[in-house]
C-alpha positions in Angstrom: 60.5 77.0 34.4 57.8 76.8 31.9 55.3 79.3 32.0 52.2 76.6 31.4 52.8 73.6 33.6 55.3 71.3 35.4 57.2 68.7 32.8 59.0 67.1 35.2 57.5 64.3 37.2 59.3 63.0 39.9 60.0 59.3 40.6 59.4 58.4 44.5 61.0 54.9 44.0 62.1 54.7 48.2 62.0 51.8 49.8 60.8 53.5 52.7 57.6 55.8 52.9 59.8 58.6 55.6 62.5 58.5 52.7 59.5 59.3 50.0 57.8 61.8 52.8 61.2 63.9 53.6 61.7 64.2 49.4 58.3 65.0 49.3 58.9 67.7 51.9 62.1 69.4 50.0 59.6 69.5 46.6 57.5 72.5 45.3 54.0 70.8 43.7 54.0 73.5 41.8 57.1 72.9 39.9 57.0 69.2 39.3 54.5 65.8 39.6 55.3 62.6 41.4 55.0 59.2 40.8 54.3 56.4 42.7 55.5 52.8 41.6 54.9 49.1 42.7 57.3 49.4 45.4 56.4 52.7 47.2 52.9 51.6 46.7 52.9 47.9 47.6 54.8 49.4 51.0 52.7 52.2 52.0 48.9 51.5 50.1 46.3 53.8 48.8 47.0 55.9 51.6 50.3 57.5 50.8 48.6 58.1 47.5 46.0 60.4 49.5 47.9 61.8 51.6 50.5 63.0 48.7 47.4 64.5 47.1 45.9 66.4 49.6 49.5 67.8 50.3 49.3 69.5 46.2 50.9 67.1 44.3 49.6 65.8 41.0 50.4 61.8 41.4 51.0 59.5 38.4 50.4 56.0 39.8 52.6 54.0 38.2 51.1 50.5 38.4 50.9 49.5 34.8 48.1 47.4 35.3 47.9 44.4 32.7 45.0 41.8 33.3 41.9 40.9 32.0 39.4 44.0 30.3 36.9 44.5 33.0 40.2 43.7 35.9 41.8 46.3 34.6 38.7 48.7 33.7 38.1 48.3 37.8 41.5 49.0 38.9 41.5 52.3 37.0 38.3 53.4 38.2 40.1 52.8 42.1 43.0 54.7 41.1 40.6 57.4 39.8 39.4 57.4 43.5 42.5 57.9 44.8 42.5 61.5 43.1 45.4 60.6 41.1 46.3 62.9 38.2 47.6 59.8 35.6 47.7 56.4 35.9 48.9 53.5 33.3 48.3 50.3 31.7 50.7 48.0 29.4 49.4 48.3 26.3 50.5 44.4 25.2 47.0 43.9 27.6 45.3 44.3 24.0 42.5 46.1 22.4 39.6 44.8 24.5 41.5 45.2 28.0 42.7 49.2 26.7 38.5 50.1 25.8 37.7 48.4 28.7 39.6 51.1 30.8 38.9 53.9 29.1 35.0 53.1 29.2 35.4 53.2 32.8 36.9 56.2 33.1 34.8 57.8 30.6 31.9 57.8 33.5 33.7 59.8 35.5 33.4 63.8 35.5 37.0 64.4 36.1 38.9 61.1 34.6 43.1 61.1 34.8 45.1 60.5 32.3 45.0 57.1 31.0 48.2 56.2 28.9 49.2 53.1 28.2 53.4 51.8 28.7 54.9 50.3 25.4 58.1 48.8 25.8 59.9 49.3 28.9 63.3 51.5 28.6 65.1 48.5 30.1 65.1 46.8 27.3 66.8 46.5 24.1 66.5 44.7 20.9 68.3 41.6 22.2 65.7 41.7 25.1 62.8 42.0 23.1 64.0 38.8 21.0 64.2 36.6 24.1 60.4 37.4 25.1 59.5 36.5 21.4 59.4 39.6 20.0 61.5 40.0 17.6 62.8 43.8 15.8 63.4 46.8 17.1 61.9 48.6 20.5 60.8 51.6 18.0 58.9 49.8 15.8 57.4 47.8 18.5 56.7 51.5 20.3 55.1 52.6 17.6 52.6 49.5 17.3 51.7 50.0 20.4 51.1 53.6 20.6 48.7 52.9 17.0 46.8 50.6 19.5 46.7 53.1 22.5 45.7 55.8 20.1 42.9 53.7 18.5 41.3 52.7 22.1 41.1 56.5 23.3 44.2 56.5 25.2 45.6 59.6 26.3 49.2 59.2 25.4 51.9 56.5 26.1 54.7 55.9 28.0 58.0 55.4 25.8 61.9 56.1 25.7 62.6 59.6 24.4 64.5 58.1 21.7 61.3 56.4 20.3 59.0 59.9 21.0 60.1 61.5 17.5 58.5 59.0 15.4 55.8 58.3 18.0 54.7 62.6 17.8 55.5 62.5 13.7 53.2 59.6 13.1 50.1 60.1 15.6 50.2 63.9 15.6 50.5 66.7 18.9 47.3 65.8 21.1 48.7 62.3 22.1 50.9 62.8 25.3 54.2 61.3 25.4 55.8 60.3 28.8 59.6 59.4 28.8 61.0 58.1 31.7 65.0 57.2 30.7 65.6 61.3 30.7 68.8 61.7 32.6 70.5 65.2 32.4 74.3 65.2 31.0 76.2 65.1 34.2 74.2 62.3 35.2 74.9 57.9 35.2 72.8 56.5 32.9 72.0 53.8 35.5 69.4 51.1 34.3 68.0 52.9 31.6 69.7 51.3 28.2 67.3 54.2 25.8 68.3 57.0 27.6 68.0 61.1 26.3 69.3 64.6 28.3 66.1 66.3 29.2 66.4 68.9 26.4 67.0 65.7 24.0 63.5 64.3 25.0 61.4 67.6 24.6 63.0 68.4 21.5 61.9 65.2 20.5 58.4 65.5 21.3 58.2 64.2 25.0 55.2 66.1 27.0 56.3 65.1 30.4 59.7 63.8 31.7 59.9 61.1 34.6 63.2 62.0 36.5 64.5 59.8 39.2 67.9 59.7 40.7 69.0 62.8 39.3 66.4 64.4 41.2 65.9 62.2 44.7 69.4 61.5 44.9 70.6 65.1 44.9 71.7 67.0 48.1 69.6 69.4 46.8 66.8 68.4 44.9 65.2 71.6 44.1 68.6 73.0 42.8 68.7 69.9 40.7 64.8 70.5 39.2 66.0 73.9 38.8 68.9 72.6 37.0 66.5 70.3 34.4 64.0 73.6 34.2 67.1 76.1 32.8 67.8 73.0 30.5 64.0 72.9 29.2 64.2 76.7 28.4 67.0 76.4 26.0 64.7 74.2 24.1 62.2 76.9 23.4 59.0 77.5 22.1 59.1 74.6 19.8 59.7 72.1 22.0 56.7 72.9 24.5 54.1 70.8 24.1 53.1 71.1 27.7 49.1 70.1 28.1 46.7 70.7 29.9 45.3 67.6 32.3 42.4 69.3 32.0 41.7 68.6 28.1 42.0 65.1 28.3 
């Protein structure tokens, strides 16, 4: 375990809010974040959000809002009520709709994290072509990111393999969340740009979004624990754990 703060963020993508409540019940908040996606959220409302946050966790609410500037500016700001600890935007929502945000969020005292996602893990170069976008995800990533970085953003979300390039060429303040981080033993399932969790620190991921290896377990604390002794081999050099707190 790392001796700073939790890397691990835990996805809570249930289809029903008991299934989310009993994982939810089986997790130390001091050991790992959640997040809450479209479907937990479109099921169970702002409330679950609450709740989840009064019972310790630090929530990334994963909503990737993309609409117009001040649309988007006031979605933040209500997911900032919420108490949530990160919440995200798609950075193809542009320059004006990414300052708009972070303006908002700049009033408040205690903002979250405000990253913006790049280019989904589901998709590969093949993909990206058929949405007229043309190249590879990493150079599209790391367009992206330049824009994220330039608007105030906090970090991005991106595929482990794209974090390397993403930390070389914007430097170690700008927080990288990978989701595609599946351990060794573990299917790849959906994920086409996937990394071990070791892989994706080493890399230069910050925090690591963990689904199925974690919520599918029998034991999903013995599983964390099994992703935290896999962190430590990385070492010193691959911590670049952050504080929420210097955002």
């Amino acid at each position: 375990m790392p001796a700073t703060e939790p890397r691990v963020i835990v996805a809570l993508d249930f289809p029903r809010v008991e299934s989310a409540l009993d994982l939810l019940g089986r997790l130390d908040p001091g050991r790992c974040r959640v997040k809450i996606g479209k479907e937990l959220f479109t099921r169970a409302g702002p409330a679950l959000v609450e709740r989840v946050v009064r019972d310790g966790f630090d929530v990334f609410l994963d909503l990737k809002f993309h609409d117009i500037p001040n649309t988007v500016a006031a979605a933040c700001a209500a997911a900032a009520d919420l108490g949530v600890w990160m919440v995200n935007v798609h950075a193809s929502g542009g320059p004006a709709m990414l300052a708009a945000a972070r303006a908002r969020l700049d009033q408040l005292d205690q903002p979250p994290l405000l990253i913006a996602v790049t280019v989904l893990t589901s998709l590969d170069a093949a993909d990206l072509a058929a949405v007229g976008c043309p190249g590879e995800p990493a150079d599209r990533v790391l367009q992206l990111a330049r824009l994220a970085q330039t608007a105030g953003l906090d970090g991005i979300v991106c595929s482990p393999r794209e974090a390397g390039g993403v930390r070389e060429a914007l430097g170690p303040a700008f927080r990288l969340v990978t989701p595609g981080v599946r351990p060794a033993s573990a299917a790849q399932g959906d994920q086409k740009r996937v990394m071990t969790p070791a892989q994706a620190v080493a890399a230069g991921a910050d925090f690591l979004v963990v689904g199925r290896p974690v919520t599918g377990a029998a034991d999903p604390m013995a599983a964390l624990s099994a992703i935290e002794a896999e962190l430590a081999s990385v070492g010193p050099a691959g911590d670049r754990s952050v504080s929420p707190a210097a955002s």
